[in-house]
N, C-alpha and C positions, 0 to 999 in steps of 0.2 A: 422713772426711766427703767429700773431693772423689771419695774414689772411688765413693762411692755416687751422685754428683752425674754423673761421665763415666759407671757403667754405666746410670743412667738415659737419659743422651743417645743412647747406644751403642742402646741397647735403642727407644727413639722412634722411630731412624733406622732398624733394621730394620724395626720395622712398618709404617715410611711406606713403606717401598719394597717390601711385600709389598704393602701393601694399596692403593697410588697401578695398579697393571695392572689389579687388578681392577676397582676403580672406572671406570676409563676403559672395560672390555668390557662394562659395565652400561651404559652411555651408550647405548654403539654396534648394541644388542640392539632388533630390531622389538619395539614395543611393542603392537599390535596384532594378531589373530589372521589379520588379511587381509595385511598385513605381514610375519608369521612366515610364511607359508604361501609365499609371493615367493620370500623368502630362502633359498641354497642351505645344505644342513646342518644347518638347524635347523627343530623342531617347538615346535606349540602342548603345553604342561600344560596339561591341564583342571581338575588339582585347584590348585595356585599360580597357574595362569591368566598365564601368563609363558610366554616364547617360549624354549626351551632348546636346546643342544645335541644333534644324533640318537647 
């Protein structure tokens, strides 16, 4: 039982920490298409309508 208890913990902590970068580069992403367009390296989607990576 407790080990099912640590690889649950084990397993939490790796997700937090794959998915705490990503979340923070979602933040940091112009959200605007006159904003994307500023920003070096990145373009407008017209279909998702979000500012992505070129």
């Amino acid at each position: 039982m407790i080990s099912k208890i640590l690889r649950g913990a084990v397993l939490t902590g790796v997700l937090f920490a794959v998915s705490a970068p990503m979340v923070a580069y979602a933040a940091d992403a112009p959200k605007t298409k006159a904003a994307c367009k500023k920003a070096k390296g990145m373009k407008w989607d017209k279909t998702t309508k979000a500012c992505v990576k070129k």
